[in-house]
C-alpha positions as CSV (number, residue, x, y, z in Angstrom):
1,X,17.2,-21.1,0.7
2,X,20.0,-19.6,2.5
3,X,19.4,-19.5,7.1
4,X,18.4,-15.8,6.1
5,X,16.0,-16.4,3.6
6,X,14.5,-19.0,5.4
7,X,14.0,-17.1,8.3
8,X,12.6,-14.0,6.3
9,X,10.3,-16.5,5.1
10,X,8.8,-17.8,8.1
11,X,8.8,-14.0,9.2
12,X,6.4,-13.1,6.2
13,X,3.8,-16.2,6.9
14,X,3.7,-15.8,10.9
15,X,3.5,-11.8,11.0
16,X,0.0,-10.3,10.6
17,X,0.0,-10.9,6.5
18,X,-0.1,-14.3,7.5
19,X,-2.4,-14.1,10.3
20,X,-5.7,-14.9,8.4
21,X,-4.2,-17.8,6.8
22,X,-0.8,-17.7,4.1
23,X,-2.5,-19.1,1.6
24,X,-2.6,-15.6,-0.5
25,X,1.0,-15.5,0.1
26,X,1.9,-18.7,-1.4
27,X,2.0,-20.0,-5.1
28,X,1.4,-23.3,-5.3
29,X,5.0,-24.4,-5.5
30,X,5.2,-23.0,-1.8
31,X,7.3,-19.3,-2.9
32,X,6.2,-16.1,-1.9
33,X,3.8,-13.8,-3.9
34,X,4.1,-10.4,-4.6
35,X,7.1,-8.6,-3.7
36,X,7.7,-11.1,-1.2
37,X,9.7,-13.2,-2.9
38,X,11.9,-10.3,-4.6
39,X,12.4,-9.5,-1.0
40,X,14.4,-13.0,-0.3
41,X,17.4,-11.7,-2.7
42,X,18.2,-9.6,0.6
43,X,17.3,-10.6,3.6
44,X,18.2,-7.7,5.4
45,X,16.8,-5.2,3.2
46,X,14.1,-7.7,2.7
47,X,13.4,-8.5,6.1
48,X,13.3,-4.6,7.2
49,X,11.3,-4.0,4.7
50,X,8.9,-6.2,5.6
51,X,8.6,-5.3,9.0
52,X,7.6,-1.7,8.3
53,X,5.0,-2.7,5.5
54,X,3.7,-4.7,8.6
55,X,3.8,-1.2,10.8
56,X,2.1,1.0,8.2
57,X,-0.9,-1.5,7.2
58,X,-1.1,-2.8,10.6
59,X,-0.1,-0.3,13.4
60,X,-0.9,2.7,11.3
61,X,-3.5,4.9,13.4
62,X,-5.5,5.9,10.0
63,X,-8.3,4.1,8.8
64,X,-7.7,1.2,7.1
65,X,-10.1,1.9,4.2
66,X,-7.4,5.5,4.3
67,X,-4.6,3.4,3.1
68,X,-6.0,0.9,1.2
69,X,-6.7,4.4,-1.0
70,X,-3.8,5.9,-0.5
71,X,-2.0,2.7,-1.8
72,X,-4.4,2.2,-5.2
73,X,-3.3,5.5,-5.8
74,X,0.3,5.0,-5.9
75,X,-0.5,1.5,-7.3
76,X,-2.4,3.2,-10.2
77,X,0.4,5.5,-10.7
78,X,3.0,3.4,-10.7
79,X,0.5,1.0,-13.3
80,X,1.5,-1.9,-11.1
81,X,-1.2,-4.6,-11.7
82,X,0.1,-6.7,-8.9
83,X,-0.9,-3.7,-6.2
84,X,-4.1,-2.5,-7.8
85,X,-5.2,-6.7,-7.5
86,X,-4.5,-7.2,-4.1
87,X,-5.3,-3.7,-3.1
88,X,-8.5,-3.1,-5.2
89,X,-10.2,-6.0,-3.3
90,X,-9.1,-4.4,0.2
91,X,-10.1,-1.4,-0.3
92,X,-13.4,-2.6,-1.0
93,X,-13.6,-4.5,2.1
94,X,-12.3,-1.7,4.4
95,X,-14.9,0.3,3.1
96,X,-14.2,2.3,-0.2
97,X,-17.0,2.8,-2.6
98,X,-16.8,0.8,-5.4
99,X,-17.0,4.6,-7.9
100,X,-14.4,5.7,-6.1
101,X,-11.7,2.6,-6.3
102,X,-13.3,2.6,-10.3
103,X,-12.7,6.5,-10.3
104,X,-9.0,6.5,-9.1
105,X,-8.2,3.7,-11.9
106,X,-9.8,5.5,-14.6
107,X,-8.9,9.0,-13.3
108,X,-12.1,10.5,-13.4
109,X,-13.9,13.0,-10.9
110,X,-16.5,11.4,-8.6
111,X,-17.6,12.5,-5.4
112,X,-17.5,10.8,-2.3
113,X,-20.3,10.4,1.0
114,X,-16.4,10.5,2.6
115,X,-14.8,13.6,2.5
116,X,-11.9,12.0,4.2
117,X,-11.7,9.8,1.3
118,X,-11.7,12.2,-1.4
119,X,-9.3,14.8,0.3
120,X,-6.9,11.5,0.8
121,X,-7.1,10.8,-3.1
122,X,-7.0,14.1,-4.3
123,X,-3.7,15.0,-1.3
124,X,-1.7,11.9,-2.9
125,X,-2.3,12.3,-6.5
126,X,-1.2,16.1,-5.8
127,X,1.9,14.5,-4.0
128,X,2.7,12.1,-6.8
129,X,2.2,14.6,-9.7
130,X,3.8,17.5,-8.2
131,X,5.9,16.0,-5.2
132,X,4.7,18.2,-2.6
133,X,1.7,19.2,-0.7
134,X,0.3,22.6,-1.1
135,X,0.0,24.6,2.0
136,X,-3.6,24.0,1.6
137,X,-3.6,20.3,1.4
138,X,-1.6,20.2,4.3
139,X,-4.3,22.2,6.4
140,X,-6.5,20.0,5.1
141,X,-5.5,16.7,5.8
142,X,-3.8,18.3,9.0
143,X,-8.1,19.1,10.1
144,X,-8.6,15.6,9.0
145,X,-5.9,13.3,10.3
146,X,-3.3,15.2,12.2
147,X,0.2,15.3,12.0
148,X,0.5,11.9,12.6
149,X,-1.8,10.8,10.4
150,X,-0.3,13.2,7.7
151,X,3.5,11.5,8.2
152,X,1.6,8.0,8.2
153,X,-0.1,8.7,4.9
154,X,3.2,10.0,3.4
155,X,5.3,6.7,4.2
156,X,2.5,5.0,3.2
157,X,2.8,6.3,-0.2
158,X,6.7,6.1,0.1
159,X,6.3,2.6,0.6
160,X,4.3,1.2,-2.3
161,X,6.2,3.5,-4.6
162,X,9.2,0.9,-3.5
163,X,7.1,-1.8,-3.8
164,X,5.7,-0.6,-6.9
165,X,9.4,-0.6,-8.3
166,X,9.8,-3.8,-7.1
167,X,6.9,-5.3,-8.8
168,X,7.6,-3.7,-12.0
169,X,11.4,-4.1,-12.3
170,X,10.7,-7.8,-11.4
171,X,7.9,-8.4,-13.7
172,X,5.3,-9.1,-11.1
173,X,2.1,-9.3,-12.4
């Protein structure tokens, strides 16, 4: 690896991905998983890149089960496996019904105890098929999560649609 790559490297294990232990970051020959290791072709795209997935799964001021939905969504949009794995598992752990992870994969209707929850899935399939929010999905998730919260939720999205075509155009699975 080049100075640059190493240091994006070390960057990825000791930041808050890393935090709980880099094993689930490492193959067993010691490179990155994911789009972590695409992100090494670049270091300075990969290294900024890097930072903000770090600021909008771990500064982000909406909940975390919020984005773990928002990004199985885009990761079952997108049909990138490598997303809907790692995600599908955290989205569980932060809190997201089982029916509902199984209902966003299959596309089918379910209702949810969280009405967060189903207005976030139902506000970012809207804003992958059509590419906008309706004035009244915007009221919506403006009650819900505020402004902030509504500009968090859309980088969100932005972002794993990157990663997404990162994962896919690299053959990440």
């Amino acid at each position: 690896m080049t100075t640059e790559q190493r240091s994006l490297y070390e960057a990825i294990l000791s930041g808050p991905r890393g935090s709980t232990g880099a094993g689930h970051l490492l193959a067993d020959d010691g490179s990155l998983l994911g789009p972590f290791g695409p992100m090494l072709l670049s270091p300075s795209i990969g290294s900024r890149l890097q930072d903000l997935g770090a600021s909008l799964r771990f500064q982000s001021s909406l909940p975390p089960g919020v984005l773990e939905l928002a990004i199985l969504v885009v990761a079952n949009e997108w049909e990138c496996e490598f997303e809907w794995r790692v995600h599908a598992s955290l989205a569980l752990d932060n809190g997201v019904p089982a029916s509902m992870i199984e209902a966003v994969r299959t596309g089918a209707a379910v209702g949810s105890a969280d009405h967060v929850l189903g207005i976030v899935r139902a506000a970012v399939e809207e804003l992958l098929g059509t590419r906008r929010l309706s004035d009244q999905t915007h009221e919506q998730l403006t009650e819900l999560i505020g402004e902030q919260g509504i500009f968090e939720l859309l980088a969100v999205c932005g972002y794993y649609v990157l990663l997404a075509m990162v994962l896919n155009g690299h053959e990440v699975k």
